[in-house]
C-alpha positions as CSV (number, residue, x, y, z in Angstrom):
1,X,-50.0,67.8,54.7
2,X,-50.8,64.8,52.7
3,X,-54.5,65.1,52.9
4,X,-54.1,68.4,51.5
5,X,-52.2,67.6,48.8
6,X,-54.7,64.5,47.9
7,X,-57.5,67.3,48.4
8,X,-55.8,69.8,46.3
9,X,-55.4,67.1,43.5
10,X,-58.8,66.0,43.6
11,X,-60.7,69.7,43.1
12,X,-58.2,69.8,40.5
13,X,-59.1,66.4,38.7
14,X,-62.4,67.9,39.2
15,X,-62.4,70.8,37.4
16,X,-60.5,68.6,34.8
17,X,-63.8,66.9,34.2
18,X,-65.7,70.1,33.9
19,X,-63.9,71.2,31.7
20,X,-64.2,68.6,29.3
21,X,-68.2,68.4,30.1
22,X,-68.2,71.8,29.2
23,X,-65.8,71.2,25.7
24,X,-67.8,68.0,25.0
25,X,-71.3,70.0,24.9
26,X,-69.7,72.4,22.2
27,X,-69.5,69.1,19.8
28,X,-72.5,68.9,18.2
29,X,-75.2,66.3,18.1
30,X,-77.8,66.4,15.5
31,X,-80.4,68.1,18.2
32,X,-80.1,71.5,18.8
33,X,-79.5,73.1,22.2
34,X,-78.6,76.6,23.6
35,X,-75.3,76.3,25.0
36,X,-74.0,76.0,21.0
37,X,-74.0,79.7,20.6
38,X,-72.3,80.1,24.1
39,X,-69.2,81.5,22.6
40,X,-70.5,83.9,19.5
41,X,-70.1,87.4,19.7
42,X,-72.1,89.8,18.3
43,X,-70.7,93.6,17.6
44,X,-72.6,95.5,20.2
45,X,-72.3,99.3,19.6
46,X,-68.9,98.5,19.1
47,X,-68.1,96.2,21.5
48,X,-68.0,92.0,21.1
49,X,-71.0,91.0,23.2
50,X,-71.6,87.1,23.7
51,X,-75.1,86.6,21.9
52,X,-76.7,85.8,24.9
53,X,-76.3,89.0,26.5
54,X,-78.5,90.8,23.4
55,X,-80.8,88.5,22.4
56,X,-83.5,85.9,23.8
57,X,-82.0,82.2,23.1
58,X,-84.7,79.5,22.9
59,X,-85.7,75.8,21.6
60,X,-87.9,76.1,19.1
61,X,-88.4,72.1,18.5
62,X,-85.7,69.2,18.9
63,X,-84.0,70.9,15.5
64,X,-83.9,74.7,15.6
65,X,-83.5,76.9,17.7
66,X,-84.6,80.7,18.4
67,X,-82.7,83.8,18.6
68,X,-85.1,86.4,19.4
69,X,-82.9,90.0,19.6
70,X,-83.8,92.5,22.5
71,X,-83.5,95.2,19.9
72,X,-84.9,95.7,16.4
73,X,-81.5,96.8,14.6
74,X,-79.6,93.9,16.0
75,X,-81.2,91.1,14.1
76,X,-79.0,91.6,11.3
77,X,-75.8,91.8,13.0
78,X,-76.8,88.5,15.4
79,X,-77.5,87.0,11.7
80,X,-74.3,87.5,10.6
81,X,-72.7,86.8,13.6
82,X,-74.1,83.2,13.5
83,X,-73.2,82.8,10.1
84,X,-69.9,83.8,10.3
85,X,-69.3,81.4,13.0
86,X,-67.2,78.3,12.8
87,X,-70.3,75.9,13.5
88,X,-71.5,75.9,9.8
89,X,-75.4,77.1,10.8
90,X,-77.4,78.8,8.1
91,X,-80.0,80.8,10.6
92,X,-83.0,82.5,8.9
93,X,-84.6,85.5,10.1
94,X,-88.7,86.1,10.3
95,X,-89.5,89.1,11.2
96,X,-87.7,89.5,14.9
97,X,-87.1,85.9,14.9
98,X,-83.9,84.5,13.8
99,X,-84.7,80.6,13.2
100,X,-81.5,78.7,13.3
101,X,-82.3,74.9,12.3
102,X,-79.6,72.2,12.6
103,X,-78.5,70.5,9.8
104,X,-78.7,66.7,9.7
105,X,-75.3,65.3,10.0
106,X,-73.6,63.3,7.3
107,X,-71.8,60.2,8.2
108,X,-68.5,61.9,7.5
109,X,-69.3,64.9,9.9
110,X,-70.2,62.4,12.7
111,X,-66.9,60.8,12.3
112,X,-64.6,63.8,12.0
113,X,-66.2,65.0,15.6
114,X,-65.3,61.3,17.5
115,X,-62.0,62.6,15.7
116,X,-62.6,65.9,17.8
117,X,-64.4,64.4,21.5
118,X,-61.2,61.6,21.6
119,X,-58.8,64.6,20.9
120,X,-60.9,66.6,24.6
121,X,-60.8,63.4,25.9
122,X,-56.8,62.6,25.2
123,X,-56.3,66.3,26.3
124,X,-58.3,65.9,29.5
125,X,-56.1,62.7,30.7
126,X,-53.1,64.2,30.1
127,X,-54.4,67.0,32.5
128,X,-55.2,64.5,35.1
129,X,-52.0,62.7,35.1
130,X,-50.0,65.8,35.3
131,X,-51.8,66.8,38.3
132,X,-50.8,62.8,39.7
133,X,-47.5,63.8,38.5
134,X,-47.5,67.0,40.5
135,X,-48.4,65.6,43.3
136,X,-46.6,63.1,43.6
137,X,-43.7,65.0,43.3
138,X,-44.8,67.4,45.8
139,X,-45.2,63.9,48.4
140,X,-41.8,63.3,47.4
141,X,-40.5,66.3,48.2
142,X,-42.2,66.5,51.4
143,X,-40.6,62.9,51.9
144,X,-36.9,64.6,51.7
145,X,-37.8,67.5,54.2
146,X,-38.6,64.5,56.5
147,X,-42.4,66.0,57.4
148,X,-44.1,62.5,56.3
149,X,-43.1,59.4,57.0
150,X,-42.1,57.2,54.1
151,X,-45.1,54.8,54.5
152,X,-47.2,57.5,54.4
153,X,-46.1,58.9,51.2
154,X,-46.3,55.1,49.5
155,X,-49.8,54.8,50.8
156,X,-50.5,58.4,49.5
157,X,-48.9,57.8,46.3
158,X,-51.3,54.9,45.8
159,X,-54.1,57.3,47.1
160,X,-53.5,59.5,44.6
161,X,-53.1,56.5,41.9
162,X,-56.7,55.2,42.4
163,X,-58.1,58.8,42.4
164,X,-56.1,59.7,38.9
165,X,-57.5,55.8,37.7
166,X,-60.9,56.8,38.9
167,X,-61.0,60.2,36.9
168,X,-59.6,58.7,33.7
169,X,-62.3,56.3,33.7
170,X,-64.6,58.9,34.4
171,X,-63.0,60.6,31.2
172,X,-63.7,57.2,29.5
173,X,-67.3,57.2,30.3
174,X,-68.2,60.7,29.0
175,X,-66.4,59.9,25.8
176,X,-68.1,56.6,25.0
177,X,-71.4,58.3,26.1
178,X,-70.6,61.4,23.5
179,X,-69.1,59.6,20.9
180,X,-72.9,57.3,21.1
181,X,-74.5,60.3,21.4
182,X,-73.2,61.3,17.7
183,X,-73.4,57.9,15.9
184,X,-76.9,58.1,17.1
185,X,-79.1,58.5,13.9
């Protein structure tokens, strides 16, 4: 019972982390990678398509990178698509290529996404510590039915204490390593 719970919490925490790994890679650094046009779609014979299902996404160098469609008459549409999204690129197209270079950032920029990788980070924490909240409550709970022991649920309790401590550290450590990541010139 109680190493299920502690289980239980920890996949949890973990997919906590993920999540965040996966929010922090959105936030954008001044080198360009793939994963930033994860979540465009593009209008595919009427239908929102993510782009990576119509066209050919690759580096190009450590600034731009390459959106080659898999059909001639999407190359405008994957153009507009880009620029119409909320991640301020200006992509230019030659011939079946769409180039979409990364724009330096300004000082001001950098600082407004710390702004946005503490508010994941913030968001990610309060995660964890629900799910020590949940299960705690769920120990506590077994407690009353009288199916642990009471030293069994302290020691589990403080189980699942160093496990939240670990994972909120963890959070810690992929902020710090973003937010130098994006002061990085």
């Amino acid at each position: 019972m109680i190493a299920e719970i502690k289980k239980n919490t920890e996949q949890k925490m973990l997919k906590s982390l993920e999540s965040l790994k996966h929010d922090l890679a959105k936030v954008r650094t001044g080198r360009a990678h793939t994963g930033l046009l994860d979540h465009i779609h593009v209008d595919y014979y009427g239908s929102p398509v993510p782009i990576a299902q119509v066209a050919n996404l690759t580096l190009l160098d450590a600034r731009t990178i390459g959106v080659q469609p898999w059909e001639k008459n999407m190359v405008a549409k994957v153009e507009k698509a880009i620029r119409d999204s909320d991640l301020g690129l200006n992509p230019a197209t030659q011939g079946e290529v769409i180039r979409v270079p990364m724009p330096a950032l300004t000082e001001e920029r950098r600082r407004e996404l710390i702004k946005v990788v503490k508010h994941e980070g913030e968001n990610a924490k309060i995660a964890i510590r629900n799910l020590r909240r949940d299960a705690i409550s769920h120990l506590k709970d077994a407690l009353k039915k009288h199916e642990i022991p009471e030293d069994d649920e302290r020691r589990a309790q403080d189980d699942v204490q160093k496990l939240t401590d670990r994972y909120v550290a963890e959070v810690d450590r992929m902020l710090a390593e973003k937010e130098k990541d994006l002061m990085a010139v």
